[in-house]
N, C-alpha and C positions, 0 to 999 in steps of 0.2 A: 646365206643360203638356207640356212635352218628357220630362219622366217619362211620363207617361201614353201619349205615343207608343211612345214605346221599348218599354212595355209590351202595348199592342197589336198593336204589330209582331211581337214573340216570341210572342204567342199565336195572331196570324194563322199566320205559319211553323207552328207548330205541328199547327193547325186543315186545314193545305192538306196537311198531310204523315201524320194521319190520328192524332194523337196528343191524348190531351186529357189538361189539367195533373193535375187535381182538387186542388190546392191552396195556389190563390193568395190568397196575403193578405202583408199589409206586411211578416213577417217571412221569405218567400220573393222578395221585390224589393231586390237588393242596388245600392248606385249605386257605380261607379267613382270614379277622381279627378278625371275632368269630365266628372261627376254624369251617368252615362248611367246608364241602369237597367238589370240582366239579372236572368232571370228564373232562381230557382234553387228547391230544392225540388222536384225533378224524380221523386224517390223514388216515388211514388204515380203518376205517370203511367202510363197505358194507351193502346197504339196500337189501333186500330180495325179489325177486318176490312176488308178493302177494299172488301165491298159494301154496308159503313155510312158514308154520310159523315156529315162533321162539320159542327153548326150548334150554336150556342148556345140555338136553341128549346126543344130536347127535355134538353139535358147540365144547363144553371144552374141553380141552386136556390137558393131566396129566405132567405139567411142573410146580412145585411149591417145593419151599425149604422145607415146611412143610411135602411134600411124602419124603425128600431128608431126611430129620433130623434122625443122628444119635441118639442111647438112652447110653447113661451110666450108669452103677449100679456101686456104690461103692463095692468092694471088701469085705468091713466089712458089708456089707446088705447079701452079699449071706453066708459068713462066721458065719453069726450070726441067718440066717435064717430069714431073716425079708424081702424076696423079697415080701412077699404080702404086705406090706407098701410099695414097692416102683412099683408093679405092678400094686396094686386097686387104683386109683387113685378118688375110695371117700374114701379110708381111711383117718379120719381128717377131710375130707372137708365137709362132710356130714352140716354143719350151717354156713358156709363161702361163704356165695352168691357173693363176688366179684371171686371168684375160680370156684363155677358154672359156671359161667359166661362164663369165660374164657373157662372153658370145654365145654360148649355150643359153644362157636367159632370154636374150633379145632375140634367138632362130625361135625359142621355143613362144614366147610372147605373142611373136610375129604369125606363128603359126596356129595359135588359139584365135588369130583376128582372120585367119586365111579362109579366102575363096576358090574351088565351091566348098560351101560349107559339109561337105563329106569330108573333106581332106582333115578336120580341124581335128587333134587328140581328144579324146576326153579325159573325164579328172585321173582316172585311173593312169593312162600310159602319160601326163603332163608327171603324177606323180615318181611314175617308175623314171622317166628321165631326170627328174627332180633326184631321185635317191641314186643315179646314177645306174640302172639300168638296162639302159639304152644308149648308150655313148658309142655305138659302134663308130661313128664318123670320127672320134679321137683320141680312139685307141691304137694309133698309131706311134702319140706323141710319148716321147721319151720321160719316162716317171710321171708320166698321167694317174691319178689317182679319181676315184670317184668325189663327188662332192664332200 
């Protein structure tokens, strides 16, 4: 999770100072010796006239293995009738906050690739969900902690 910050926080900086990366992906996130993440691959970067800002609505573009990912259902889930165990996925996890978690990464992923692109966060509120201040949808769950 503290990757992920690290990495929001550099492209917030970024975003607030009118520069956009265009090419983040895992072999531009280098981690230190205590594993912090900075963001390299800067080559391609372009700063922004100053009377364009920057939002992630109009700049992302939907290239990510995560839109690509196939789903698989076992055979014996639909045979046995148990796809709502493998469709709801709070079935279970309802007090498993490292699986929130992770659910919170893939709503939040999901919705940095979201159409219409008005709807998409920018770095700012990816970060504040990132730091765990926007969790309202689960803080319901029992000993929920922020990231």
């Amino acid at each position: 999770m503290e990757i992920a910050i690290d990495i929001a926080n550099a492209l917030s900086y970024l975003h607030k100072h009118g520069i956009i990366h265009h090419n983040i992906n895992s072999s531009n996130i280098l981690l230190d010796k205590n594993m912090c993440a900075k963001v390299a691959g800067l080559h391609l970067s372009r700063k922004l006239p100053e009377d364009v800002s920057v939002n992630a609505t109009s700049i992302v573009s939907i290239s990510s293995d995560i839109a690509k990912t196939c789903v698989y259902i076992d055979p014996e889930n639909i045979e046995n009738q148990a796809l709502d165990k493998v469709l709801d996925p709070r079935t279970g996890f309802q007090s498993d906050h490292k699986i929130m978690q992770v659910m919170t990464m893939v709503e939040l992923a999901l919705s940095c690739m979201g159409f219409p692109q008005e709807l998409r966060p920018n770095m700012e509120q990816v970060l504040d969900i990132l730091n765990g201040k926007r969790l309202e949808r689960y803080k319901t769950i029992e000993g929920a902690q922020p990231f």
